[in-house]
C-alpha positions in Angstrom: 48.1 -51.2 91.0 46.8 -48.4 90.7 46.4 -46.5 87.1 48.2 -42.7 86.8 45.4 -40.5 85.7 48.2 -38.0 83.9 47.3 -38.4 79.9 49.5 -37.8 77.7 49.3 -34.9 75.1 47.4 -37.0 72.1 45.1 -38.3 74.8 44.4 -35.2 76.4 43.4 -33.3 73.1 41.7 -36.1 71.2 40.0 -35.1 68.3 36.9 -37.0 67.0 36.9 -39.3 63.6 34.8 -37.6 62.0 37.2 -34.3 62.5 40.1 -36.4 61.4 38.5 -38.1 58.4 37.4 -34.4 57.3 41.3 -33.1 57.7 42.4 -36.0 55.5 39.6 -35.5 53.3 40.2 -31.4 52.9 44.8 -32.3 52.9 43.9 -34.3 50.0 41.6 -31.8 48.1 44.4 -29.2 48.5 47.1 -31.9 47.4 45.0 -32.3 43.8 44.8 -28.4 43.6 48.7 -27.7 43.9 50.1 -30.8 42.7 47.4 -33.5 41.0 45.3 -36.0 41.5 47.9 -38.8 41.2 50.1 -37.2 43.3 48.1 -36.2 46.0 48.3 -39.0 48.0 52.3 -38.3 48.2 52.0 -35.3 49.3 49.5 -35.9 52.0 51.5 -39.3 53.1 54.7 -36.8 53.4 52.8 -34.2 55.4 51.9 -36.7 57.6 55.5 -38.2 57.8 56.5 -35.1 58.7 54.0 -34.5 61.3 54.5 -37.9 63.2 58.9 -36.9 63.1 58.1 -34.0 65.8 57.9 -35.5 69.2 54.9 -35.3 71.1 55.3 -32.3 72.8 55.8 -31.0 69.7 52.8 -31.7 68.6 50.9 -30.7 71.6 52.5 -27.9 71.1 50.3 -26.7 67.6 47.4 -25.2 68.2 45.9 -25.9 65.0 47.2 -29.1 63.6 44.8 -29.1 60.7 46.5 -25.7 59.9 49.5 -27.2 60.1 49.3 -30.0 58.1 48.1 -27.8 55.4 50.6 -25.7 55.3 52.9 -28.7 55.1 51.1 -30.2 52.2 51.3 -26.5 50.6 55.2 -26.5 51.2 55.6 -29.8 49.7 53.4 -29.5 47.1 54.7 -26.4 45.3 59.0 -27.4 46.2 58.4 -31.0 46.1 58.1 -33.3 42.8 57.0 -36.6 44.6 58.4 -39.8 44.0 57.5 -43.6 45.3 55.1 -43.3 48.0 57.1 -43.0 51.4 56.3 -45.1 54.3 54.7 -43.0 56.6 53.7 -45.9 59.4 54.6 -45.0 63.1 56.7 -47.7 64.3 54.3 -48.5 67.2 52.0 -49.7 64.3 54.7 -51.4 62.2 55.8 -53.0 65.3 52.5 -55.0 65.7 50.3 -55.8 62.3 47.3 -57.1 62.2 44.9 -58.2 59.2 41.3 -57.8 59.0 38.8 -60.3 57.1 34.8 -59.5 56.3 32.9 -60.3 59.2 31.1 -64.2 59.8 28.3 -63.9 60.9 27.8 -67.2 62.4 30.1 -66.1 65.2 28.7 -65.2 68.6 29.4 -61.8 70.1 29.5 -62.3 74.0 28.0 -60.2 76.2 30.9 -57.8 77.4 31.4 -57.4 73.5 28.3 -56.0 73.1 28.3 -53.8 76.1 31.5 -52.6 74.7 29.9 -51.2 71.8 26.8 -50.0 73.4 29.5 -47.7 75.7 31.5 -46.8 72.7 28.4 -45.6 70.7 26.8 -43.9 73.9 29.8 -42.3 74.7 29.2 -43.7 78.2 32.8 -43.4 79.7 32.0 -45.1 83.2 30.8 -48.1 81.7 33.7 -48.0 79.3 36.0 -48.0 82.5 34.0 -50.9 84.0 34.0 -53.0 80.8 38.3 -52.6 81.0 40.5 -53.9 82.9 42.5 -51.6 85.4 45.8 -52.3 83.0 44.1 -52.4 79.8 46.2 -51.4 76.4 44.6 -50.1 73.4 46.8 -49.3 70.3 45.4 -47.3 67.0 46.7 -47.7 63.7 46.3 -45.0 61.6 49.1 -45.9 59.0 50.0 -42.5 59.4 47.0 -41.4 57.2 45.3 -40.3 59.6 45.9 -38.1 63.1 45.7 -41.0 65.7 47.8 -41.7 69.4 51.3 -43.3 68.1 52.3 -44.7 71.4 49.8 -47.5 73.1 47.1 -45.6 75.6 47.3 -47.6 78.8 44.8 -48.1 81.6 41.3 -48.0 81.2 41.0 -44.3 82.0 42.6 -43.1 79.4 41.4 -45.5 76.9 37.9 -44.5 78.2 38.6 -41.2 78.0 40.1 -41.3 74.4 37.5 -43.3 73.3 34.5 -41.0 74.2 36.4 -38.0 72.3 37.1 -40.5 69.1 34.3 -41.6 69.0 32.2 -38.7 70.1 31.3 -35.0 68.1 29.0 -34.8 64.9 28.4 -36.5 62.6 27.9 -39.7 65.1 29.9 -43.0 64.7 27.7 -46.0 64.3 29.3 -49.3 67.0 28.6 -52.6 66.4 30.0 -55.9 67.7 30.5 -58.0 64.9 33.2 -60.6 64.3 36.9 -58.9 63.2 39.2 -61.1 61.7 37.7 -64.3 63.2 37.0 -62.9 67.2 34.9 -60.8 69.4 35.3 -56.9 67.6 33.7 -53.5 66.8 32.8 -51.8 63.4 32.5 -48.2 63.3 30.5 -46.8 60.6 30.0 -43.7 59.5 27.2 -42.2 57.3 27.2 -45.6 56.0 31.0 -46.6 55.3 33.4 -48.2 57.3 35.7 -46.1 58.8 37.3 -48.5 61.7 37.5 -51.3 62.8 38.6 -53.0 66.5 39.5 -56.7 67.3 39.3 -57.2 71.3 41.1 -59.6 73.6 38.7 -60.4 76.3 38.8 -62.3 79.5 37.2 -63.2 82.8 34.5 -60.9 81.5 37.0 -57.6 80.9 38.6 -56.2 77.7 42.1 -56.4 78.1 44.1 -55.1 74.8 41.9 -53.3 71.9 43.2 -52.8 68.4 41.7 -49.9 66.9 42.6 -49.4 63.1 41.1 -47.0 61.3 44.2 -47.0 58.0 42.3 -46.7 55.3 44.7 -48.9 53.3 43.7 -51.8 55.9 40.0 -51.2 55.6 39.2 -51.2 51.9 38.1 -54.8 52.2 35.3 -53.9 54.2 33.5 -51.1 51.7 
């Protein structure tokens, strides 16, 4: 069957990690300024809540989400006196946890594995698409920390597509195959610290479903 090449909005206008880990990094700075340090995390949390409530075309529909957002966090910070911390997890993510463990290294990393990073890092889309199956499924959890795709990205297009802008822009994203909570996975690193990580499903040769978490909350283990 053949895969629709129509993305949808959060595919379409991907931004790269290192763009999104420097809008959480700059929300949170302006969260300490207005509110405090101890409450910053609230505030930013709520901003994102509030983000991931408008629907998709909503979203697609700001032309400068990092704006936004920080206009949010201003509005919240200055009419808001923040309380528990709220859970701001899309349900796609809440849906389908997973738990990450340091790496062992006396696992072996199979070939397609390896190729898989090689494309990721090289931002080589083709061989991304090759390395996929037709129906392949990747799904990103952000813990609604961080600006990722809420709803699964289907078919290896798109996930190829997505990937190379994620992955892709300055500063570069390190890849490596290592061993994620006991099977075949990536690392992404960046200027030294883990800011991702991926477990893949593979078979007959092809990635089938990736996991891509890049919560911060899910990778403090691996600093």
């Amino acid at each position: 069957m053949r895969t629709s090449t129509v993305l949808d909005p959060e595919v379409e206008r991907t931004t790269s990690l290192a763009e999104v880990l420097d809008e959480r990094r700059h929300l949170m700075a302006l969260a300490a300024r207005i509110g405090s340090p101890e409450t910053a995390d609230h505030i930013v949390a709520e901003a994102y809540r509030r983000w991931y409530l408008l629907v998709p075309a909503e979203r697609a529909a700001v032309a400068l989400p990092e704006a936004w957002l920080s206009a949010t966090v201003e509005t919240i910070g200055r009419g808001v006196t923040p309380g528990p911390a709220t859970d701001t997890q899309p349900a796609s993510a809440r849906l389908a946890p997973v738990a990450f463990v340091m790496p062992r290294h006396e696992d072996p990393f199979d070939m397609v594995t390896r190729h898989f990073a090689a494309a990721c890092e090289g931002g080589d889309s083709a061989a991304l698409r090759r390395a996929l199956i037709a129906e392949a499924v990747l799904i990103a959890d952000g813990g609604g920390k961080l600006r990722v795709p809420t709803d699964p990205v289907h078919g290896s297009e798109r996930i190829a597509r997505f990937l190379t802008g994620f992955l892709g822009g300055r500063p570069r994203v390190f890849v490596a195959a290592e061993a994620v909570n006991g099977r075949a996975g990536l690392v992404l690193r960046l200027a030294g610290q883990v800011v991702g990580v991926a477990s893949l499903t593979v078979a007959a040769g092809r990635v089938h479903v990736v996991w891509l978490v890049v919560n911060p909350d899910k990778l403090r283990g691996w600093q």
